[in-house]
N, C-alpha and C positions, 0 to 999 in steps of 0.2 A: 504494500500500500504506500502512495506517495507522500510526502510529507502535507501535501495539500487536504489530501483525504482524508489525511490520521487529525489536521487541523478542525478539516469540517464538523468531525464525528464525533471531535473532543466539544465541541463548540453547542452542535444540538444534542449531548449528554449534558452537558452543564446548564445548557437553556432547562431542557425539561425536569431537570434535579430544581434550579431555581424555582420555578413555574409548581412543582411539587412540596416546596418548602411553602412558597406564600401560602398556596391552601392550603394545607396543613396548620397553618398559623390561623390563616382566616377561621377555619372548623376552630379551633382552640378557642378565638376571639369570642365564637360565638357559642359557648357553653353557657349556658342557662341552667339556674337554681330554681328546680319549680317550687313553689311556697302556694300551699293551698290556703285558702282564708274561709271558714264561715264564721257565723254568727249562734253563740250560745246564749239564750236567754236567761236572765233579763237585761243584762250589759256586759258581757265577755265576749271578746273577739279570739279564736280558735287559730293557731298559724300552726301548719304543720312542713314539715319540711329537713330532708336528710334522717328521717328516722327518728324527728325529735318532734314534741307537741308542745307549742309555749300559748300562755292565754294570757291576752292584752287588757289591761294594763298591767294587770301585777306580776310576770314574767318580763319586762321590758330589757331590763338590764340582762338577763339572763341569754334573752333571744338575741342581744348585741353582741354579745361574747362570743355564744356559739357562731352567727353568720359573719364575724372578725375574721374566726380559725375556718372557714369554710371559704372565704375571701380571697385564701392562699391558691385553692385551686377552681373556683368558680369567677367568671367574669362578672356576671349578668344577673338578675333575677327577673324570672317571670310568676307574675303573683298573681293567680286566678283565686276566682269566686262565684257563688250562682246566684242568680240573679235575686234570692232571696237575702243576699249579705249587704249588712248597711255600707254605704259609701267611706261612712268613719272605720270601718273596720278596715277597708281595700286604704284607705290613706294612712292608718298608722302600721299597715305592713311595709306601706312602701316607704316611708317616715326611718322605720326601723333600720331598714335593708340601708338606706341614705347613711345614716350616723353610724351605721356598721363599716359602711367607706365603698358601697356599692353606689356606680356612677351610671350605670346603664342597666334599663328594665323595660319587661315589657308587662301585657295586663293582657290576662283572656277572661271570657267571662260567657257561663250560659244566663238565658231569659228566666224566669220566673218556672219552677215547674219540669227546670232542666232538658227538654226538647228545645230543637229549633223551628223558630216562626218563620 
């Protein structure tokens, strides 16, 4: 093989190892913590997530600690709830996730009754 050949092949091996790293990194970027939220009656907000059950407000500190050490290898959180969960419950999850030192989130959420309309 010519030295030209042996260039080209080195050239699109390294293109597609680069091209292979970024997404790789991208997939990484995009690791999401799912954190499910409902609503326990008469004023307890329910967060589950990683295996662990914290209930808002009186676990606050506790739920910061854990989603700190979970911060290590998660980017993101996604905090879903049905459509029977108060709004204050979906905003001090995400409140939490925030002071925990999570920068990026997203939010799913079913209607009332959990079917789609």
């Amino acid at each position: 093989m010519s030295k030209a050949a042996l260039v080209a092949v080195f050239s699109a091996a390294s293109a597609f190892a680069a091209t292979a790293a970024l997404a790789a990194a991208k997939r990484a970027d995009q690791r999401q913590l799912p954190m499910a939220v409902r609503f326990n009656p008469p004023s307890a907000c329910e967060i589950r997530f990683a295996d662990q059950v914290f209930s808002l407000p009186d676990d606050e500190d506790r739920m910061i600690e854990a989603l700190r050490e979970l911060r290590k290898s998660w980017r993101s959180v996604t905090v879903s709830g049905d459509g029977n969960t108060p709004y204050r419950c979906i905003g001090h999850a995400v409140f939490v996730a925030q002071r925990a030192g999570f920068r990026k989130g997203g939010f799913t959420a079913e209607p009332p009754g959990g079917t789609e309309q």
